[in-house]
LUMKEFI-918909 format. One line per field, with one value per residue (C-alpha): residue in three letters; x, y, z. Coordinates in nm, 2 decimals. Layout:
BEGIN
r	ALA/...;
c1	X/...;
c2	Y/...;
c3	Z/...;
//
This chain:
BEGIN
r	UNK/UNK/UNK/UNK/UNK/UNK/UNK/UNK/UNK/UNK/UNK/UNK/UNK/UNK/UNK/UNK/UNK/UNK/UNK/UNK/UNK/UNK/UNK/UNK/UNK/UNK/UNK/UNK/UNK/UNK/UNK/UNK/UNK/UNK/UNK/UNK/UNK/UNK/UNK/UNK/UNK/UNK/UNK/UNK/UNK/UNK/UNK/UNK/UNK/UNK/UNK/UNK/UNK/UNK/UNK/UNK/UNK/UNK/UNK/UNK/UNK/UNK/UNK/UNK/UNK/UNK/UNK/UNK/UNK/UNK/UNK/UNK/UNK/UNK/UNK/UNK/UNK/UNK/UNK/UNK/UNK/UNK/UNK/UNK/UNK/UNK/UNK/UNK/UNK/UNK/UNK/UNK/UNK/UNK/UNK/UNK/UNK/UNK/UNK/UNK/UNK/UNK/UNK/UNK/UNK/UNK/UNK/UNK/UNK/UNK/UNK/UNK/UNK/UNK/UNK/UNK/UNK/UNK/UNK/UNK/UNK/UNK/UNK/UNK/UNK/UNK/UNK/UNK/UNK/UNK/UNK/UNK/UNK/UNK/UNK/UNK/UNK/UNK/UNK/UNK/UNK/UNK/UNK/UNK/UNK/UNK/UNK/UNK/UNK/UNK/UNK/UNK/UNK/UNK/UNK/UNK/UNK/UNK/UNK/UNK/UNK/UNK/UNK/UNK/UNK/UNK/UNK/UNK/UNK/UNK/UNK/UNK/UNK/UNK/UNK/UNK/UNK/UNK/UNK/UNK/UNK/UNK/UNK/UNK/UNK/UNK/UNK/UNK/UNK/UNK/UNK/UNK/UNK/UNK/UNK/UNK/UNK/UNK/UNK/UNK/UNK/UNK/UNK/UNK/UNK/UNK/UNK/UNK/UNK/UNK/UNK/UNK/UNK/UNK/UNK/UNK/UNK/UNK/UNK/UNK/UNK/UNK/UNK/UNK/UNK/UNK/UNK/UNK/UNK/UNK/UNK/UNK/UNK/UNK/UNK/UNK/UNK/UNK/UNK/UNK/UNK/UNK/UNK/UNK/UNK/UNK/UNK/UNK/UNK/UNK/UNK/UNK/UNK/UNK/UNK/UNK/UNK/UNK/UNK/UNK/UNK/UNK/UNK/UNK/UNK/UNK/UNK/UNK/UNK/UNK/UNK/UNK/UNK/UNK/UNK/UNK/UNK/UNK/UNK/UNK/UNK/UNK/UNK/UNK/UNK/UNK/UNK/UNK/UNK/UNK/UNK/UNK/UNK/UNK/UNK/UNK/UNK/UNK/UNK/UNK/UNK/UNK/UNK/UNK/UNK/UNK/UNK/UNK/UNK/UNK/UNK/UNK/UNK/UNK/UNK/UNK/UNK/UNK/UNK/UNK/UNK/UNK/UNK/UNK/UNK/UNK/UNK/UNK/UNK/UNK/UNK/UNK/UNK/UNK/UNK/UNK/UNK/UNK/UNK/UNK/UNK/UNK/UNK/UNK/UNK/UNK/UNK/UNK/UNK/UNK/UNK/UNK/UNK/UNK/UNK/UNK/UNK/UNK/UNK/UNK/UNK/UNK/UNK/UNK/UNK/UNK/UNK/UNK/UNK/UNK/UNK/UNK/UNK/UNK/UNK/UNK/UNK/UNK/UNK/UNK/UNK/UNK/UNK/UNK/UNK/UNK/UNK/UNK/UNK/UNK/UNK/UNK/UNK/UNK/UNK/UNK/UNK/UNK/UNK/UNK/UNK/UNK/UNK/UNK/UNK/UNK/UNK/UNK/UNK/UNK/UNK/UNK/UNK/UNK/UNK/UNK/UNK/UNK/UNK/UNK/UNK/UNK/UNK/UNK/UNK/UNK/UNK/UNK/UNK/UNK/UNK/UNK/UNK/UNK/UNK/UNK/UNK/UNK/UNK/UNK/UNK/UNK/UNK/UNK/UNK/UNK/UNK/UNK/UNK/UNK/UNK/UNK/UNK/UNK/UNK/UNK/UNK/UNK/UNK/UNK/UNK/UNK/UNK/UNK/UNK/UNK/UNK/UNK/UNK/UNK/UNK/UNK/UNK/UNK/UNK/UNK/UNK/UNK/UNK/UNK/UNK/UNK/UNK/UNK/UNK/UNK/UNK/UNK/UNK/UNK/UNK/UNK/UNK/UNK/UNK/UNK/UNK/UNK/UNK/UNK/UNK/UNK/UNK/UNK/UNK/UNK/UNK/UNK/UNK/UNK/UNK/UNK/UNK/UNK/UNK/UNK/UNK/UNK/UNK/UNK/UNK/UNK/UNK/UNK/UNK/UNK/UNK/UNK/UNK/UNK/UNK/UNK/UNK/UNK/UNK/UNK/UNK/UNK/UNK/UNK/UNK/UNK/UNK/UNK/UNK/UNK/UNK/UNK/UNK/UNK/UNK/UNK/UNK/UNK/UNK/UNK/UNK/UNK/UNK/UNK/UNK/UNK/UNK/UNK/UNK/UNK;
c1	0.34/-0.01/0.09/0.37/0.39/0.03/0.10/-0.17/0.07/0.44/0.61/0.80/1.04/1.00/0.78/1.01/1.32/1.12/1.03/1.39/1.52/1.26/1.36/1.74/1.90/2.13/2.01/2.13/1.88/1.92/1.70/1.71/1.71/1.38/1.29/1.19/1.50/1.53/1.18/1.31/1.50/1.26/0.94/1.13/1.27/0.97/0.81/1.14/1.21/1.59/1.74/1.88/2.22/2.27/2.55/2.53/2.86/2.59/2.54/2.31/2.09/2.18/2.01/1.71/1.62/1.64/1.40/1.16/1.15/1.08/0.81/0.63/0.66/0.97/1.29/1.61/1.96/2.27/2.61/2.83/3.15/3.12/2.98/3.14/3.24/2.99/2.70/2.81/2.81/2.45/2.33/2.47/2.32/1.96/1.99/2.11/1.86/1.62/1.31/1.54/1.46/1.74/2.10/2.26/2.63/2.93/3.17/3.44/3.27/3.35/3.73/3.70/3.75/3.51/3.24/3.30/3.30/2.97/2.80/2.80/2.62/2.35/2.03/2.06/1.83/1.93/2.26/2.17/2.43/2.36/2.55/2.67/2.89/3.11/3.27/3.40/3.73/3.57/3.28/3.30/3.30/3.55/3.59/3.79/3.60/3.33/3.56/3.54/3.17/3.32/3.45/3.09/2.96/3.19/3.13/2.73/2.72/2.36/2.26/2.11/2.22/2.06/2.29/2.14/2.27/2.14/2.34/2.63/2.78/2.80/3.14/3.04/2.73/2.96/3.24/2.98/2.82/3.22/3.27/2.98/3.05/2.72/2.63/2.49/2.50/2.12/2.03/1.72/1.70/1.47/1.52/1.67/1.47/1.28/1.04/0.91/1.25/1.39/1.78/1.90/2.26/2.29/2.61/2.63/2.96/2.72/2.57/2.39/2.21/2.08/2.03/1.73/1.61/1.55/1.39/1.18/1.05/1.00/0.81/0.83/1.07/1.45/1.80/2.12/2.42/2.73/3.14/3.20/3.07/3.10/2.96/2.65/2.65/2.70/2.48/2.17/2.23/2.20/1.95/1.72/1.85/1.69/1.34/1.39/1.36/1.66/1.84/2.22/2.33/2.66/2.87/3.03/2.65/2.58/2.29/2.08/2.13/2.10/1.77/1.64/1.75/1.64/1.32/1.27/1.31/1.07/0.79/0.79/0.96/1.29/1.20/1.56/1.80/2.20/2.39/2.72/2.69/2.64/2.26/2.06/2.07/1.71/1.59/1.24/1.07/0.89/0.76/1.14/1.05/1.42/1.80/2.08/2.43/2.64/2.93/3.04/3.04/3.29/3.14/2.83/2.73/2.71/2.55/2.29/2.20/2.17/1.97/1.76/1.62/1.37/1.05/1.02/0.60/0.64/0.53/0.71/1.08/1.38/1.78/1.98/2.38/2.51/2.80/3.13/3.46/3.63/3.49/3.68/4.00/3.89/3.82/4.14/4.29/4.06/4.27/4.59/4.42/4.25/4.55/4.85/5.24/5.36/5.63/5.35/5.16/5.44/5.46/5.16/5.18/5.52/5.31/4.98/5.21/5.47/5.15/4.97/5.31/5.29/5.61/5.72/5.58/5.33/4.95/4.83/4.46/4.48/4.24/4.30/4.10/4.20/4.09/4.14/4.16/4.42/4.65/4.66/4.71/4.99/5.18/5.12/4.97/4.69/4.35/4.24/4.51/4.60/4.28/4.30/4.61/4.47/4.17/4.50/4.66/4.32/4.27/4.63/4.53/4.82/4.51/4.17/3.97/3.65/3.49/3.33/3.08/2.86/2.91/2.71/2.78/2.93/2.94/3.10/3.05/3.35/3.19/3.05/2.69/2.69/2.91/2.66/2.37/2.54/2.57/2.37/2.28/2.03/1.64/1.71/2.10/1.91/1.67/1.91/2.14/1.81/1.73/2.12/2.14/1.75/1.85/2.21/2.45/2.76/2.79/3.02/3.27/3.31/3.18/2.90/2.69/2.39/2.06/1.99/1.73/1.57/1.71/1.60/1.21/1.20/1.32/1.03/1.37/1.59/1.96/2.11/1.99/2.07/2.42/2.49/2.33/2.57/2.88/2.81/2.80/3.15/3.28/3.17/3.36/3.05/3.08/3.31/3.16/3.25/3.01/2.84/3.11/3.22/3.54/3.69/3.92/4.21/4.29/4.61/4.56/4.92/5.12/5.34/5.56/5.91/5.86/6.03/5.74/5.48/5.39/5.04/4.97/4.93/4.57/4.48/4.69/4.77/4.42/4.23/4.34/4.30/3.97/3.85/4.06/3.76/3.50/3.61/3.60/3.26/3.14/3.27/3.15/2.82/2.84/2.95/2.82/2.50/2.39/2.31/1.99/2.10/1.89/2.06/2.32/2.30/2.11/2.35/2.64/2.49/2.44/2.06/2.13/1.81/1.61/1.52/1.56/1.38/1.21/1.19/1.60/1.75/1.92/1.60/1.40/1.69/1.67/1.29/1.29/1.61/1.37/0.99/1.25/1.36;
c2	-8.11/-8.18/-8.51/-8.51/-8.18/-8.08/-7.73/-7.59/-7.34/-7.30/-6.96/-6.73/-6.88/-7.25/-7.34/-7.17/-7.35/-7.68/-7.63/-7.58/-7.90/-8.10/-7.97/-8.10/-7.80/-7.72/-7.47/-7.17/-7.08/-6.83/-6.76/-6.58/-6.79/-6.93/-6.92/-7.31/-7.40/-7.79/-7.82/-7.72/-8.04/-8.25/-8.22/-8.28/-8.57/-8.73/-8.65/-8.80/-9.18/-9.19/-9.11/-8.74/-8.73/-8.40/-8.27/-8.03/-7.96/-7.92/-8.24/-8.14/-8.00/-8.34/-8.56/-8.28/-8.35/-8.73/-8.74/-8.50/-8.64/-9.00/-8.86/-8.80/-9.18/-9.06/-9.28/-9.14/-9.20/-9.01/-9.08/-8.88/-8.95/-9.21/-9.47/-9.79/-9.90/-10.18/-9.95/-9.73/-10.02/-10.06/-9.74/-9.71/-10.07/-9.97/-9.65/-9.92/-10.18/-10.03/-9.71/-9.41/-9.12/-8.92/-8.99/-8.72/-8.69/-8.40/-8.33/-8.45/-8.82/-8.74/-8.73/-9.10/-9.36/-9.62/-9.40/-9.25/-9.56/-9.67/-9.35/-9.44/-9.76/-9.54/-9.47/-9.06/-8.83/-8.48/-8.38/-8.10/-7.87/-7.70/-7.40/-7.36/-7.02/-7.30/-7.40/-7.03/-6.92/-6.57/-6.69/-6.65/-6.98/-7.16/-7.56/-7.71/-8.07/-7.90/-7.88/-8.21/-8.19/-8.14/-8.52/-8.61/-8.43/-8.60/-8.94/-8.82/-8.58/-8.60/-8.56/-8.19/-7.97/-7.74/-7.51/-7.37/-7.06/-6.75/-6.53/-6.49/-6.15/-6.13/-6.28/-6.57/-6.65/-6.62/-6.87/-7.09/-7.17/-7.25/-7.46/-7.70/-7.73/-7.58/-7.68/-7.33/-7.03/-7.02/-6.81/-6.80/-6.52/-6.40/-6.00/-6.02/-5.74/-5.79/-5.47/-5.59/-5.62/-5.27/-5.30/-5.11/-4.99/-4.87/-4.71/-4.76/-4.84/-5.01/-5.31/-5.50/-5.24/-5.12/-5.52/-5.54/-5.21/-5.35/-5.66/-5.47/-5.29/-5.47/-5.85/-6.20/-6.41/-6.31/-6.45/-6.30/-6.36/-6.34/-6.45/-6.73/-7.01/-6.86/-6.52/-6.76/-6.90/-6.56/-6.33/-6.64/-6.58/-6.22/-6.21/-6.48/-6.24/-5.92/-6.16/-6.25/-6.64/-6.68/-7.01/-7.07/-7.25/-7.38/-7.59/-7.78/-7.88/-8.23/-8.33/-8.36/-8.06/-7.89/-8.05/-7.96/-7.54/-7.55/-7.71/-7.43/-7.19/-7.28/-7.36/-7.00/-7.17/-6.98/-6.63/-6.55/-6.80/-6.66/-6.84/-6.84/-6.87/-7.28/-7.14/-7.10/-7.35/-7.49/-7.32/-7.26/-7.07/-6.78/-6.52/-6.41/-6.08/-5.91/-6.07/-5.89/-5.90/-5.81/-5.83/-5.71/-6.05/-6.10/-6.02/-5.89/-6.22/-6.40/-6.03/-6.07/-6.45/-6.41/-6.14/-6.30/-6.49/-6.19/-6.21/-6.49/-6.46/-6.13/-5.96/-5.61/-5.77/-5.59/-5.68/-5.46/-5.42/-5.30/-5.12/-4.98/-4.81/-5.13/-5.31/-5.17/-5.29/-5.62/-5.65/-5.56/-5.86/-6.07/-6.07/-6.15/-6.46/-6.58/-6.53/-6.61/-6.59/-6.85/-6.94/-7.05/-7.19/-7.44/-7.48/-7.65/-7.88/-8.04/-8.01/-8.19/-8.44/-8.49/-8.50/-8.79/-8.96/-8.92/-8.99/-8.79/-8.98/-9.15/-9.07/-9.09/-9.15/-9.20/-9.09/-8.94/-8.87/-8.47/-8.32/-7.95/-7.80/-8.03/-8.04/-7.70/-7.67/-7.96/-7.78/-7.42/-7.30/-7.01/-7.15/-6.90/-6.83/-7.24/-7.32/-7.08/-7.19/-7.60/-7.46/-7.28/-7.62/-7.78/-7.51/-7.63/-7.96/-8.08/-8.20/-8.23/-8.14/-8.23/-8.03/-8.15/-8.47/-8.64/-9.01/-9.28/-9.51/-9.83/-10.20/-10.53/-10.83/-10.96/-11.32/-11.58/-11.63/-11.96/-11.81/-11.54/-11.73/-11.92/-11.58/-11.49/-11.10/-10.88/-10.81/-10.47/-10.59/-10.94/-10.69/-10.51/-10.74/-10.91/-10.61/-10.54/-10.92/-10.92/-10.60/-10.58/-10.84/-10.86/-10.79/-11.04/-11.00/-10.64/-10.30/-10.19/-9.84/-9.86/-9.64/-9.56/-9.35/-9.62/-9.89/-9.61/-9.65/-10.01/-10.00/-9.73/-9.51/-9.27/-9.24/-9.18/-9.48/-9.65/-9.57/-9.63/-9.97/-10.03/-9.90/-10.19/-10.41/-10.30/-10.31/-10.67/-10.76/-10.85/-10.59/-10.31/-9.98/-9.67/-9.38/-9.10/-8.91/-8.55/-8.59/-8.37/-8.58/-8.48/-8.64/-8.65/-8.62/-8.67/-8.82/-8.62/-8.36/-8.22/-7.81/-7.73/-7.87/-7.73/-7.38/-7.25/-7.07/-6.73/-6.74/-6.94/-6.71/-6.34/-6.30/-6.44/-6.27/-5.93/-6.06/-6.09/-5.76/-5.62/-5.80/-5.69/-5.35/-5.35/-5.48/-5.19/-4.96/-5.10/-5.02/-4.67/-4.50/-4.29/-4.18/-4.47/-4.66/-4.99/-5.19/-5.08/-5.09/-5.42/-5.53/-5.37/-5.53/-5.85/-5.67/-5.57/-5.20/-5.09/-5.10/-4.80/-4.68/-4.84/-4.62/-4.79/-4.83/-4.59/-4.40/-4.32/-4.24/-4.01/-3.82/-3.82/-3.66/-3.39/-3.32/-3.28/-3.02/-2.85;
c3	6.74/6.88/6.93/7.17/7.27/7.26/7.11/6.88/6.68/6.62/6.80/6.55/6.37/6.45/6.10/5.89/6.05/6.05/5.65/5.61/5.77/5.56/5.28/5.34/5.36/5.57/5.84/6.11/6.29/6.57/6.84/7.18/7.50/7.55/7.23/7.18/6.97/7.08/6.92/6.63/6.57/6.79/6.59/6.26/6.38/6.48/6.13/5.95/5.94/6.12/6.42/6.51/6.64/6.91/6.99/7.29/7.54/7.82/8.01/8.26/7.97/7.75/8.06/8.10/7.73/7.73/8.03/7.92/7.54/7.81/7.97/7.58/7.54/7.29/7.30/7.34/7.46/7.57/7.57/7.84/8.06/8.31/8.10/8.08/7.73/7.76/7.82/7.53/7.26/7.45/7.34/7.00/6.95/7.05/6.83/6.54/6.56/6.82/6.75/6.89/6.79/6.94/7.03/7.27/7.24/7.34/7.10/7.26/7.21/6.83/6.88/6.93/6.69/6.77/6.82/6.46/6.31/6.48/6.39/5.99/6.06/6.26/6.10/6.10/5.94/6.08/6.28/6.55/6.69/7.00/7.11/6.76/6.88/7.02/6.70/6.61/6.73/6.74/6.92/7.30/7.42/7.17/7.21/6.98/7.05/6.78/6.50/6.46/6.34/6.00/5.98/6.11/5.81/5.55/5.65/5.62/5.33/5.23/5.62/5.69/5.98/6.21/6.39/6.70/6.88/7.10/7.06/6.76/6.61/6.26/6.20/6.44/6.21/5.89/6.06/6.21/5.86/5.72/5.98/5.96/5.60/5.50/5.12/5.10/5.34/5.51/5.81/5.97/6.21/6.48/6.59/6.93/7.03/7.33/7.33/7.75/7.85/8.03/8.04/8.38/8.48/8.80/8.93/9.30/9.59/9.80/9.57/9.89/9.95/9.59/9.57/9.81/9.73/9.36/9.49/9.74/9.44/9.21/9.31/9.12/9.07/9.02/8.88/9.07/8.89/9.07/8.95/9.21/9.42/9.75/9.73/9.56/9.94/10.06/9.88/9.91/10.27/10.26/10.11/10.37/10.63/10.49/10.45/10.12/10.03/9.85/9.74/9.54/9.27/9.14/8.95/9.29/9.41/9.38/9.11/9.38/9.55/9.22/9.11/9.49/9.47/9.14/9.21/9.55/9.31/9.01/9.27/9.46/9.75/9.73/9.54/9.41/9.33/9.32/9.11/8.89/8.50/8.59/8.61/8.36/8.02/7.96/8.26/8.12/8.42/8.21/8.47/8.64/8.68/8.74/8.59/8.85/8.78/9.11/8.85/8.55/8.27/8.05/7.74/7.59/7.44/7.79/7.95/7.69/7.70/8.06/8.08/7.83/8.12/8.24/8.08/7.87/7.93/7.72/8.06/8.17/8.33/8.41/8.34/8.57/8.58/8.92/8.86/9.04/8.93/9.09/8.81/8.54/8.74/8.80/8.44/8.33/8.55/8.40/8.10/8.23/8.45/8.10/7.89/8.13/7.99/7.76/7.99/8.28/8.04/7.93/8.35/8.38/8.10/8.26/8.63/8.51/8.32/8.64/8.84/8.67/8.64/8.22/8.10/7.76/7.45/7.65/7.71/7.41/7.43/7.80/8.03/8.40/8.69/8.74/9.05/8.96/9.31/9.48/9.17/9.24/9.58/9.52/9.29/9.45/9.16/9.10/9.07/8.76/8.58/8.58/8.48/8.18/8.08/8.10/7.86/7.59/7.59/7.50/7.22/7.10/7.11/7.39/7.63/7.68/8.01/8.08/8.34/8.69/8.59/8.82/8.77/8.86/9.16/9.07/9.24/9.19/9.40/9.56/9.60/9.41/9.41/9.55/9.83/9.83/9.87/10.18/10.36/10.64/10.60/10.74/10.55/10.43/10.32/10.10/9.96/9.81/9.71/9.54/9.31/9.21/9.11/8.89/8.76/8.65/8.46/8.44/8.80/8.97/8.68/8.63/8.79/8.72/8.69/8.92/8.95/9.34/9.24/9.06/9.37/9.62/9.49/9.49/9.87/9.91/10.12/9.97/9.80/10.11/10.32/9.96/10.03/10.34/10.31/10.03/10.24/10.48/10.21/10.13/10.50/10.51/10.17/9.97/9.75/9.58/9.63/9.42/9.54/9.31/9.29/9.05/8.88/8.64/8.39/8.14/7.83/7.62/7.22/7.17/7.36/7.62/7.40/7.56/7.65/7.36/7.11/7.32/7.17/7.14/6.81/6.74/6.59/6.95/7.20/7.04/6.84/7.11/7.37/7.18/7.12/7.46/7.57/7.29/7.47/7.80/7.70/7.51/7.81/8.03/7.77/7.78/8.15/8.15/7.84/7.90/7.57/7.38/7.41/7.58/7.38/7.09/7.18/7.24/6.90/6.66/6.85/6.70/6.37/6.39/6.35/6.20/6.61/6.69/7.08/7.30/7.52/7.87/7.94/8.20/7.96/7.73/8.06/8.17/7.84/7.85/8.21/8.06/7.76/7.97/8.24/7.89;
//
């Protein structure tokens, strides 16, 4: 710990998790956002002879990790979508016969063959599940990639697990420990009670305005939480027009673009960042003073891990919920755009096969660039609702989707390098063309990923003049040029199936749906109830229902003030 993090003691929790994990036993720990859990696996590992093998669905968090654990002189590795097959048999060999530490992985990478048959020849000493909720079907983010952990687990059976989670109701924590094949049921669990954290609701028709009267009030730092990519934009500019620095965040921005708002924002330069839920996972910026939801969330398990945010420096922070009787309707359409007929579903199963020319009994395996957005416009289709019903058919195993990634530009020379070599071209082109041929193999025979943030510094430029150097490259036919680009992708499990195979089962469609109607619900009772302490409220939704009430949330203050006019 001292080490290579530099950290004199452990925060609560951490030891007793760590002590657990040495001891081989198989381990849930739970622990409220920002509550250190990746060092909970780290600092093990690096006292354990072996490699640890994460799984985490988060990508962006997956890359964070790797360079951070870099920067500690700690080897790691990650395997994500984009990567050539060559560079994955790379990776997998350094972790085999090299000093990795850690191997970074989504689940979806344990639905494939090769990869599971590496994995047993892989030195591991500890298997680390992020975002554990995710292999529940009552959990609120479901992915069925994550049930495959328990084949991992077989093929390993003396390997311990950590199972790491924010935020799990009692049924999710039960499930959760099934799942993963625990040996024997062990929960380690930190109260979720966060005594300087004042939950707010505010019932208002004009949201702008209560908005910057809340930020006017109250200084620091501050998270606004909005449903879509646009009003981000929209509210971020708002917000700079009222004299508050404000930046957005979304899904759609380009790593860079993301890295730079985020950046604004941790340095003071952009006081409030508006974002959709894309924001937020290992975001470690302790002193946001205020978490603002313009809208209602779908549940209280997302409401709560977001809010979670405020305050991680224990200092006095604030989670309001701006509120409106149009809420409650919006809600209620919120269940039939997440859980649309049966008959549409089946629709867009014979579109996104028609679409990627798949014919029935083919697929299998296959991999397809799926730009969301246009499929959609193609075939006339609504964006939510056909997005929800592309997620059911992934629960039913009938595809897979793997959202927006950023991959990597890619170039193959077109030439030979004696032919190159002839070539007159001009100093900045030969310079370039110099460090891709000392730095990457392979590269007249195949394409290949390239760094231009790496090819950027040895230029002394930037990425952009990177890339338009390369695209002149390409014009003259020395090279083939594939740009950074974000591709979602879709998958088939099984091949093709006629409509008449393709149902989705009860326990994925009928209970789940009348799951989330209950979380929608909660959510809006959360928002309108004013006799409960929010707090918990809260905490006994996720079974701690010994709390007492909190004191500091609007609806204790309100029946302080009632009481001192009594």
């Amino acid at each position: 710990m001292r080490q290579y993090w530099h950290y004199d003691n452990f925060r609560l929790l951490q030891a007793e998790i760590i002590e657990s994990i040495g001891t081989g036993n198989d381990t849930l720990a739970l622990m409220p956002t920002g509550g250190g859990k990746s060092l909970c696996f780290q600092v093990p590992t690096m006292a354990m002879e072996g490699l640890c093998l994460v799984i985490t669905p988060l990508i962006a968090l997956m890359k964070d990790q790797v360079e951070n654990l870099h920067t500690r002189d700690i080897f790691a590795e990650a395997i994500y979508t984009g990567l050539t097959h060559k560079e994955i048999m790379d990776i997998l060999d350094k972790c085999q016969f090299g000093n990795r530490k850690f191997l970074y992985v989504s689940p979806e990478r344990l639905e494939s063959k090769d990869f599971r048959q590496r994995l047993v020849q892989l030195p591991i000493c500890l298997i680390a599940v992020d975002e554990a909720h995710c292999i529940s079907q009552w959990g609120y983010d479901f992915r069925p990639a994550y049930l495959k952990i328990a084949d991992i687990r077989k093929s390993l059976p003396d390997i311990p697990v950590l199972a790491l989670t924010a935020t799990a109701t009692p049924q999710v924590v039960e499930d959760i420990q099934n799942r993963l094949l625990f040996r024997r049921h062990n929960v380690l669990q930190k109260s979720f009670e966060r005594k300087n954290l004042h939950y707010v609701v505010r019932t208002t028709d004009d949201k702008l305005s209560q908005l910057v009267h809340i930020l006017q009030r109250v200084g620091g730092s501050s998270i606004v939480y909005v449903r879509n990519r646009q009003k981000a934009k929209d509210i971020a500019d708002y917000l700079s027009h009222e004299n508050i620095s404000a930046t957005y965040y979304h899904a759609g921005l380009t790593h860079q673009e993301k890295t730079l708002r985020q950046q604004a924002w941790k340095t003071g330069q952009a006081r409030v960042m508006v974002a959709t839920n894309a924001f937020g996972m290992g975001i470690d910026k302790p002193d946001v003073r205020t978490v603002i939801h313009l809208d209602l969330p779908d549940t209280l398990e997302a409401y709560f891990q977001e809010a979670g945010r405020a305050g991680r420096d224990e200092q006095t922070a604030y989670a309001v919920l701006l509120y409106n009787k149009t809420d409650k309707t919006k809600a209620a359409k919120r269940i039939q755009d997440n859980y649309p007929p049966p008959d549409f579903i089946k629709k867009v199963y014979e579109a996104v096969g028609n679409w990627l020319e798949v014919g029935i009994g083919s697929g299998l395996n296959h991999t397809f660039v799926f730009p969301f957005e246009k499929f959609c416009i193609d075939r006339q289709l609504p964006f939510l609702p056909t997005f929800s019903a592309i997620q059911l058919l992934q629960q039913a195993g009938f595809l897979n989707y793997i959202e927006e990634t950023e991959t990597q530009p890619r170039v193959q020379f077109l030439m030979t390098r004696e032919q190159l070599y002839s070539m007159a071209i001009c100093k900045e082109q030969d310079e370039l063309v110099n460090i891709l041929l000392r730095t990457y193999t392979g590269i007249f025979s195949e394409f290949v990923y390239i760094n231009d943030n790496r090819i950027a510094e040895q230029l002394s430029t930037n990425t952009h003049e990177v890339n338009r150097i390369l695209v002149e490259l390409a014009h003259e036919h020395i090279i083939q040029y594939i740009p950074r680009r974000k591709t979602p992708y879709i998958s088939y499990p099984l091949e093709r199936q006629e409509l008449r195979y393709v149902t989705i089962p009860q326990n994925i469609y009928e209970e789940r749906r009348k799951l989330y109607k209950q979380r929608i619900e909660a959510m809006v009772e959360y928002a309108e109830q004013e006799q409960f302490c929010r707090s918990q409220l809260l905490l006994s939704y996720f079974g701690q229902t010994d709390s007492l009430p909190c004191g500091q949330c609007d609806v204790c203050l309100k029946k302080k003030r009632q009481q001192d006019n009594t």
